[in-house]
C-alpha positions as CSV (number, residue, x, y, z in Angstrom):
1,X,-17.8,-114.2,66.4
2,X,-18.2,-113.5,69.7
3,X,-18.5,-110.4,71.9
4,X,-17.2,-111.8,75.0
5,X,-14.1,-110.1,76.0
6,X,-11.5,-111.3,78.8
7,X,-11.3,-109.6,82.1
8,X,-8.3,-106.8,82.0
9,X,-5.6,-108.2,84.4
10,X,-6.1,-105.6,88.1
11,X,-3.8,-102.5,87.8
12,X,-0.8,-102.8,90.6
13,X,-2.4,-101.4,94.0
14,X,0.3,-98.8,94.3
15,X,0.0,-94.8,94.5
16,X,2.0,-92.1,95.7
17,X,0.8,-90.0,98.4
18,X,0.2,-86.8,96.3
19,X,-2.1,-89.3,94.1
20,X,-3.6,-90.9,97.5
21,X,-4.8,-86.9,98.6
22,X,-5.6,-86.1,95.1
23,X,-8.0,-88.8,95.0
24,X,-9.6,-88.7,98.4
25,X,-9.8,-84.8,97.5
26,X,-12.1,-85.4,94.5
27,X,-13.8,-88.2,97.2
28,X,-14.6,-85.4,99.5
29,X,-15.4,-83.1,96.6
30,X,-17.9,-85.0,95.4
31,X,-20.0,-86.5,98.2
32,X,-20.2,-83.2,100.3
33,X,-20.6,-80.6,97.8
34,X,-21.7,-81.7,93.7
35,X,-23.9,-84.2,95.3
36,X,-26.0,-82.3,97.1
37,X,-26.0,-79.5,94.6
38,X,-27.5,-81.9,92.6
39,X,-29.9,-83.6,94.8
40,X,-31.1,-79.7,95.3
41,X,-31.6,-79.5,91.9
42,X,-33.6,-82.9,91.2
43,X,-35.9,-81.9,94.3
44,X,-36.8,-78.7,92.5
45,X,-37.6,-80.1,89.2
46,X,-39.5,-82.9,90.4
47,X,-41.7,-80.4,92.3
48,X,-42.4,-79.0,88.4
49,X,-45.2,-82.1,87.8
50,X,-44.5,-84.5,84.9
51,X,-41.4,-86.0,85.5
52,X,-41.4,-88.0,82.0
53,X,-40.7,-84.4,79.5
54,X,-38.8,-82.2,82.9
55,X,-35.2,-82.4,81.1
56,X,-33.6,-81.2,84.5
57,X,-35.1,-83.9,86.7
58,X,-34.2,-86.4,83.8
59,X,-30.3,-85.1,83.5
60,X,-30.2,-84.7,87.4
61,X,-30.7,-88.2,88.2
62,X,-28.6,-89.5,85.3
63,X,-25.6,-87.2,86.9
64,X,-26.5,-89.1,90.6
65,X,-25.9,-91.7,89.3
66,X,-22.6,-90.9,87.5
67,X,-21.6,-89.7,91.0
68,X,-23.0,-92.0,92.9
69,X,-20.9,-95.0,90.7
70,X,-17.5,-92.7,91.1
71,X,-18.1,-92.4,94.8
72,X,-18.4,-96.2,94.8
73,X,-15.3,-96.6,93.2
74,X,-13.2,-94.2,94.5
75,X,-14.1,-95.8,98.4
76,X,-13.5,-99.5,96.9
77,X,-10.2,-98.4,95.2
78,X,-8.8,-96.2,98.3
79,X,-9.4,-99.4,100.8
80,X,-7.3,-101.3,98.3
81,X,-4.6,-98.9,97.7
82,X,-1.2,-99.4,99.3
83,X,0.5,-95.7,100.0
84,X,4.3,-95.6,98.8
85,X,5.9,-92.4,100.2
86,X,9.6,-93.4,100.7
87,X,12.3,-94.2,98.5
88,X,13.3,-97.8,98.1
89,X,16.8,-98.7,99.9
90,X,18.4,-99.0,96.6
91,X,18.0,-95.1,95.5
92,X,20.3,-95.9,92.5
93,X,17.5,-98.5,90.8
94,X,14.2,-98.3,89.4
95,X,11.3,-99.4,91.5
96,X,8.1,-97.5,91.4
97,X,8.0,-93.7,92.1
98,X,11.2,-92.7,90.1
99,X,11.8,-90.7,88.1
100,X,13.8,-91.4,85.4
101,X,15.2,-89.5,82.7
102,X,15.9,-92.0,79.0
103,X,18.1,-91.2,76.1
104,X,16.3,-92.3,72.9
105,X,18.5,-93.1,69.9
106,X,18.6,-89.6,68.3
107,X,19.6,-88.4,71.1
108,X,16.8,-86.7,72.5
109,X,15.9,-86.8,76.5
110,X,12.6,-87.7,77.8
111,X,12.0,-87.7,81.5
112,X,9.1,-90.6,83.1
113,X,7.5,-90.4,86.3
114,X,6.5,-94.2,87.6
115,X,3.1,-93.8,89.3
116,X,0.2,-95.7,90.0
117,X,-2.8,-96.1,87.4
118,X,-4.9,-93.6,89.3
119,X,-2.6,-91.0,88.5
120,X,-1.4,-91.3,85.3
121,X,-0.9,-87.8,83.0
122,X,1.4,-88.3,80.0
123,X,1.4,-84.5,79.6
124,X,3.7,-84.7,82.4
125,X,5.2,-88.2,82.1
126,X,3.6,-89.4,85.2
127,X,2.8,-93.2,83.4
128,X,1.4,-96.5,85.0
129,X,4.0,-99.0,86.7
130,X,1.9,-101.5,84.4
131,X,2.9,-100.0,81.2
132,X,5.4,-101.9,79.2
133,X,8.6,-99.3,79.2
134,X,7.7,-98.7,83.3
135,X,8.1,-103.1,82.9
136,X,11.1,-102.6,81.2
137,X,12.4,-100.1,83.6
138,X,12.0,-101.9,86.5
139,X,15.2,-102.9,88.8
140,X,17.2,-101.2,86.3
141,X,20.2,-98.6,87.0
142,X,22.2,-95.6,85.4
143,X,23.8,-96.4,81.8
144,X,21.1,-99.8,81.6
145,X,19.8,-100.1,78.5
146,X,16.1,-100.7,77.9
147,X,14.5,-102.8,75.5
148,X,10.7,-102.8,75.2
149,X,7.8,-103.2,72.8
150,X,5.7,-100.5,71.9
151,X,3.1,-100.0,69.3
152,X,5.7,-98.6,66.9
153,X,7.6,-101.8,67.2
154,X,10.4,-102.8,69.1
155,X,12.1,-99.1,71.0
156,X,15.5,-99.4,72.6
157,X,16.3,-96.1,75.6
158,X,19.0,-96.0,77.8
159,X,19.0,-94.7,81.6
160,X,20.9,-91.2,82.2
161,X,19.7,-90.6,85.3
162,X,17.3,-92.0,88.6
163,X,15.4,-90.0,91.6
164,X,13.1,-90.2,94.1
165,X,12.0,-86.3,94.3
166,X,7.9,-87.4,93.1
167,X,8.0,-89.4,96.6
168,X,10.2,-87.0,98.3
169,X,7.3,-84.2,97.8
170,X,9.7,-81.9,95.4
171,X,9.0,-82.2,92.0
């Protein structure tokens, strides 16, 4: 059997603005201030002699290297990135940054946020526009019903209600 494993398909190069700032905030947060905390700290344990037992030299430079790799990938990402900050001209359908409130069968409301893959949370139904119900959702309208497969099986929702307020800046 082999170990080889296809390459995952590249997530959509969409984010809001709030997840656009959020990310070039953690940018900024890590080259100008953890990384030189750390580099601080690796230059004071490799002034302590061996290098091969000093657990803080060790540690530091596995955690520049962490950063260094995140910093990497949050420049390549953020030059990729296409900002979406206004509605769509169709406010009454389902493109990405709605929010959409579903009924489920029982009757029960839950309320999605379509983001980018950056910024999903499902604490707070912000989920990816490549997920299969954001699929599903997509180009649909009020009182539309939803059919999508889930690892559950086969879930059926039906659209109550559409916004914009995630791109709007109210949330």
């Amino acid at each position: 059997m082999s170990r080889y494993r296809p390459p995952r398909p590249p997530s959509a190069p969409y984010i809001t603005a709030a997840g656009a700032a959020a990310l070039k905030s953690e940018l900024d947060e890590l080259w100008r201030v953890e990384r030189p905390k750390v580099t601080d700290a690796v230059r004071e344990a490799a002034k302590n002699g061996d290098r091969s037992e000093n657990g803080d030299y060790i540690y530091g430079k596995k955690r520049l290297r962490e950063i260094d790799s995140r910093v990497r990938y949050l420049t390549k990402r953020l030059e990729s990135l296409k900002v979406v900050s206004a509605a769509p001209s169709e406010p009454d359908r389902i493109f990405f940054g709605a929010s959409v409130t579903l009924e489920e069968e029982d009757g029960s409301l839950q309320t999605l946020h379509i983001v980018g893959a950056d910024e999903i949370d499902p604490k707070t139904g912000k989920i990816s526009i490549d997920a299969p119900i954001s699929r599903a959702l997509l180009g649909k309208r009020i009182d539309d019903e939803i059919e999508y497969q889930a690892p559950a099986g086969r879930q059926v929702r039906y659209v109550i209600d559409v916004n914009y307020r995630l791109l709007e800046g109210t949330n």
